[in-house]
Every structure is written in C-alpha cells, then in structure tokens.
N, C-alpha and C positions, 0 to 999 in steps of 0.2 A: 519588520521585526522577524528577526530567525530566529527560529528552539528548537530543541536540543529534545522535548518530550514527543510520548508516541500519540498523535494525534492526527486525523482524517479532515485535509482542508476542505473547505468548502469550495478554493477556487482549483482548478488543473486536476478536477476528479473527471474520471470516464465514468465507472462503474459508481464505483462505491466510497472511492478514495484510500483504499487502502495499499497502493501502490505508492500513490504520490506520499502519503505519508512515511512511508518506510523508507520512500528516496529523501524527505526532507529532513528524516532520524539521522539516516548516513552518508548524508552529502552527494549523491548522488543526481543522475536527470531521470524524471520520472518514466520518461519511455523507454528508461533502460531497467530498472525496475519493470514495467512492465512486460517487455519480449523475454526477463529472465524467467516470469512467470509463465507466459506461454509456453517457453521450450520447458519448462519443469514435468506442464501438463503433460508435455510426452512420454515421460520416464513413470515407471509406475510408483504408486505412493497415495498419501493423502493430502495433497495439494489444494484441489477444491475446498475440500472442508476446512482446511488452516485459514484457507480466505475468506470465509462465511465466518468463520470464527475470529476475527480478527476483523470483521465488519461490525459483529456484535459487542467487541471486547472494548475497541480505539473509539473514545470519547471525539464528538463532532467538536472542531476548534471551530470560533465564533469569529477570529479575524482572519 
C-alpha cells in the first residue's frame, strides 16, 4: 500500500526514517533523499536541527 502522507516507515529506515519518509511523500529512492541530506550538511544552515525536528514532528507508520 502507498501514501501520499508524511510518515517514518518502520521498514528502509537507517537512522530514524525520516529520509525514507520524505522519499515516499515525493516519489522519490530513499538513498537519494539521503546523499541530498548529506551534501546539504556541507552548506551552512540548520539542517541538523530540521532533521531532529522532523524525527519528533513525523508520526511512526505501523505498516
């Protein structure tokens, strides 16, 4: 089953899932969502904290 809402799978998480989740909002492959992350951390900004936030914010999906 696919959706469309912002939710943190339980399966194809590394960290915390909040990558895979943002890849499965926008269609996306989650490793690619994730190196965008990484290269972002080079660039200065609040990047970090968006992701801690957004670990706390995205409800665990149960399937």
């Amino acid at each position: 089953m696919t959706t469309k809402t912002l939710a943190r799978p339980k399966r194809n998480r590394m960290i915390a899932g909040v990558c895979a989740g943002l890849a499965e909002r926008w269609g996306w492959k989650p490793n690619t969502v994730r190196l965008l992350f990484v290269l972002s951390c080079l660039l200065p900004g609040p990047q970090f904290i968006l992701y801690i936030a957004l670990w706390l914010i995205m409800p665990d999906r149960d399937y």
